[in-house]
N, C-alpha and C positions, 0 to 999 in steps of 0.2 A: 508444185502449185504456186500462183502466182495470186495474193488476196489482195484487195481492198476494204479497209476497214471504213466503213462511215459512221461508227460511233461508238465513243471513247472507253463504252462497256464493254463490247467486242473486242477492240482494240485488245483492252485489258485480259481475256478470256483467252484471247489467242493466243497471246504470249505463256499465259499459266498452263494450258495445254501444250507448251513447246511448238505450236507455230507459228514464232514469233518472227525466225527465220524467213517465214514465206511472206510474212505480210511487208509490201511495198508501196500501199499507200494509206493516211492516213486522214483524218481531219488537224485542223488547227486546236482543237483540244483537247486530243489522244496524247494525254502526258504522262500515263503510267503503263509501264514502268520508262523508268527516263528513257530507256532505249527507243521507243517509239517516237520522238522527238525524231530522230535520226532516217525515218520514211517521210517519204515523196508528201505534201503537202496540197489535197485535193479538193477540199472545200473548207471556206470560210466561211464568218456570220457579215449580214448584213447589218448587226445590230450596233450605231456607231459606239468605241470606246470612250467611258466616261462617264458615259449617263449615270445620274440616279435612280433607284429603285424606282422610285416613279416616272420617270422620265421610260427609262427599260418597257415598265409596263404599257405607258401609254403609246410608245413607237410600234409595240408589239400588236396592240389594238389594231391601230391604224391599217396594220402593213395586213394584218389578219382581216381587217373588213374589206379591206383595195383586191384579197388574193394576191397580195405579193408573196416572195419567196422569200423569206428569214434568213438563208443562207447560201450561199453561191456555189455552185458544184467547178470548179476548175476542167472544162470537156478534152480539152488539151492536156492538161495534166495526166488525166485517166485514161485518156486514146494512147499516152507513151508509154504505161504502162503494163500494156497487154495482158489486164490481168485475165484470169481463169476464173476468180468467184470475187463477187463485190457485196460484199454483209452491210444492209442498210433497214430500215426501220417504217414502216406504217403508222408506229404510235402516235407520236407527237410533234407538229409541225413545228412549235416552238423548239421542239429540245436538237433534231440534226432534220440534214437532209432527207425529202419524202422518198419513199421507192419510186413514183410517178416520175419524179424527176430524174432518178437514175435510170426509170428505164427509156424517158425520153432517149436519153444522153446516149446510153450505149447504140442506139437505134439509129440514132444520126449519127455515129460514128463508128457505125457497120462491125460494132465491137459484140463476139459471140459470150461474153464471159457469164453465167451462173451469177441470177442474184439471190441472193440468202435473208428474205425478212425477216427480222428478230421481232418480237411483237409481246414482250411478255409485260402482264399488269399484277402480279401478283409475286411473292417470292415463290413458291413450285413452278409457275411458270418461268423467274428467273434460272433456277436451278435448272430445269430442263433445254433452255436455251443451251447450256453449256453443254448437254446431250446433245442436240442438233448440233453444232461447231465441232464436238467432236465426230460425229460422224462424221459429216461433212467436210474436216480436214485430213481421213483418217487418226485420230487421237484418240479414239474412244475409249481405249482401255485408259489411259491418263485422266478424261472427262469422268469416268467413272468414279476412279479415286477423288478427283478433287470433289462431285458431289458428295458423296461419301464422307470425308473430311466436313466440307461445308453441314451437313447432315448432322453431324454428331455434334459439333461445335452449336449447331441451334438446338438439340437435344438438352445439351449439358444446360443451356441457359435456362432455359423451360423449368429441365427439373431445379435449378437452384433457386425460382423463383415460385416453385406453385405455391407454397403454402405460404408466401406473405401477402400483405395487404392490397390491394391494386389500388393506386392510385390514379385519379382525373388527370388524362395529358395530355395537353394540348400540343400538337408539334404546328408551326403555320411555315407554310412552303415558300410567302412570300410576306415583304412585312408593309409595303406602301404600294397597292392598296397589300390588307390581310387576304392571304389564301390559306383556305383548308386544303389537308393532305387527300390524297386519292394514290392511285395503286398500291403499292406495295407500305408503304409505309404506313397505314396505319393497322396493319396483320404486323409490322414490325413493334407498336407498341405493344400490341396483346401477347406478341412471344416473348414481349421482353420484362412482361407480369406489368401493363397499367389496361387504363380504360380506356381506349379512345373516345374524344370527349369531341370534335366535330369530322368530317369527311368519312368519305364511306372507301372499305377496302376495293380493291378491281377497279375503280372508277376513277374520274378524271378529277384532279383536282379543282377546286372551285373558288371561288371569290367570294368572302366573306364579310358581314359588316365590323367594325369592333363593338358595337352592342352585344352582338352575336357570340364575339370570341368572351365576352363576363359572361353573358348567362349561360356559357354552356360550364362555368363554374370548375376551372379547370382546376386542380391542387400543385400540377408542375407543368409549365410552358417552355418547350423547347424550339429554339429556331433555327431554321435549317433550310435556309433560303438558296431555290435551286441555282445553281451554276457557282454559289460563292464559298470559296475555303472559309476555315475558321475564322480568320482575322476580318473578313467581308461580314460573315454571319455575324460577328461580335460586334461590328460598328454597324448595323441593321439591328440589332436588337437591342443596343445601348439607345439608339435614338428612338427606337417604340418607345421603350422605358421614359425618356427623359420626356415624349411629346404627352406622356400622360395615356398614353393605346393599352397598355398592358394592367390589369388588375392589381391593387397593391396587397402587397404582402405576399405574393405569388413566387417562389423560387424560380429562376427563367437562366437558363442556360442557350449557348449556344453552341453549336456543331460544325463540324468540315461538313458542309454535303456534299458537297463535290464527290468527296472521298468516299462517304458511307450510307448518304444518303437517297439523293439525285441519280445516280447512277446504278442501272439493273447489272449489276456482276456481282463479282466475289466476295468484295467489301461490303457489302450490305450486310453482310453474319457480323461482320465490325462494329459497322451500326449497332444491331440488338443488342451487340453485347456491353456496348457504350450506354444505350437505354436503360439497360440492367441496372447496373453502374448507377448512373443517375436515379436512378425511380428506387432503388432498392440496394442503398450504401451498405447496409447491416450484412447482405447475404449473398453480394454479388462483384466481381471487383470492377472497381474504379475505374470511369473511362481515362484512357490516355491523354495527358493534358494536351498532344498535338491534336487530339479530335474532338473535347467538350470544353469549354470554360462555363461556370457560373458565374453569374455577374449578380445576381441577390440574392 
């Protein structure tokens, strides 16, 4: 079987179920594991490099009110690839390639290949995507186990956390303008024993004011700004801090989302268990410093 991946969570999935072999195309941000660097390169972002967060946000507006496309599908690319199944997404226009678009593409280029939409908003939905991908690439018996695995590892956290305190926590998905969390991540702070103090779980994240982000009176603010590794989320959230956005006295970390958060796969139990960590030092261990920093 011959796949293309369009987004960076698949990507990642397919290779943890040993079809990593088969996968021959990728996007431009399918970085893990490095191996996937090393596939056919089929769409890119239209979003120019350099922007600031706001800058980001506001081109995103823009391109969103015009119906433009966020990201460029390479048709030439995916026509020389002959693939058999192409795993692409319905979720979020912002985050990859629409399925719309991929099925334009295969359509004008008389291409028969199986498209696979991944569409998960919640983590049981995550987890079972990986159910789908294994079917779907024969792996199943492999998709099981790593559920299973991933299973027990948010188990373990749960129970290391039920009987302390929960804490108010704020995670904001973007910092200029502030966005509340939506799907998965805020079912990530309740597994990982806090409150979620603004966004709603399954749902789309939102835009918030910073009045908003004080009254909803958080105890611990984490930032975990979609698309940026740690060292991005650290200078996003040093500059809330220093313009005066973020509430004083507040402990405010920030995170890889890239790694553990932004992205529907396997590292999201990473996530939690880094939340843990953070929200609850006394009884749960310490996120890894290449994925939280504290900064007050």
């Amino acid at each position: 079987m011959r796949i293309v991946s369009l987004l960076p969570s698949t990507t990642e999935i397919l290779f943890a179920l040993g079809a990593g072999d088969q996968v021959v195309g990728v996007t431009f941000e399918c970085d893990t594991p490095a191996e996937a660097r090393e596939r056919t390169i089929v769409s890119t972002t239209a979003i120019p490099e350099g922007l600031s967060a706001s800058d980001i946000d506001a081109f995103v507006s823009r391109a969103m009110a015009a119906g433009e496309d966020l990201y460029h599908l390479d048709a030439g690319a995916l026509g020389g690839l002959d693939a058999d199944l192409v795993v692409t997404q319905d979720l979020c226009a912002v985050c990859a390639v629409d399925v719309s678009v991929v099925d334009d593409a295969l359509a004008f280029l008389g291409c028969r290949a199986d498209v696979l939409t991944i569409d998960p908003h919640t983590l049981d939905e995550v987890l079972a995507s990986i159910t789908t991908l294994g079917s779907a690439t024969g792996t199943a018996e492999r998709a099981a186990a790593v559920v299973a695995g991933l299973r027990d590892r948010l188990h373990a956290v749960e129970s290391a956390v039920r009987a302390a305190s929960r804490p108010r926590t704020l995670v904001l998905e973007w910092t200029d303008p502030a966005f509340a969390p939506g799907h998965w991540v805020p079912e990530m702070v309740t597994r990982a024993g806090g409150v979620n103090t603004l966004g709603t779980a399954g749902e789309k994240s939102v835009r918030v004011t910073w009045e908003a982000v004080r009254q909803s009176a958080p105890e611990v603010i984490v930032c975990a700004p979609c698309g940026y590794d740690l060292q991005g989320s650290t200078a996003l959230a040093r500059k809330a801090i220093d313009d005066g956005e973020l509430p004083d006295g507040i402990p405010v970390w920030a995170v890889d989302a890239n790694a553990s958060f932004a992205r529907p796969g396997p590292r999201l139990v990473d996530g939690v268990e880094a939340l843990a960590g953070i929200l609850h030092p006394d009884t749960a261990r310490p996120p890894r410093q290449d994925m939280a920093r504290r900064l007050r």
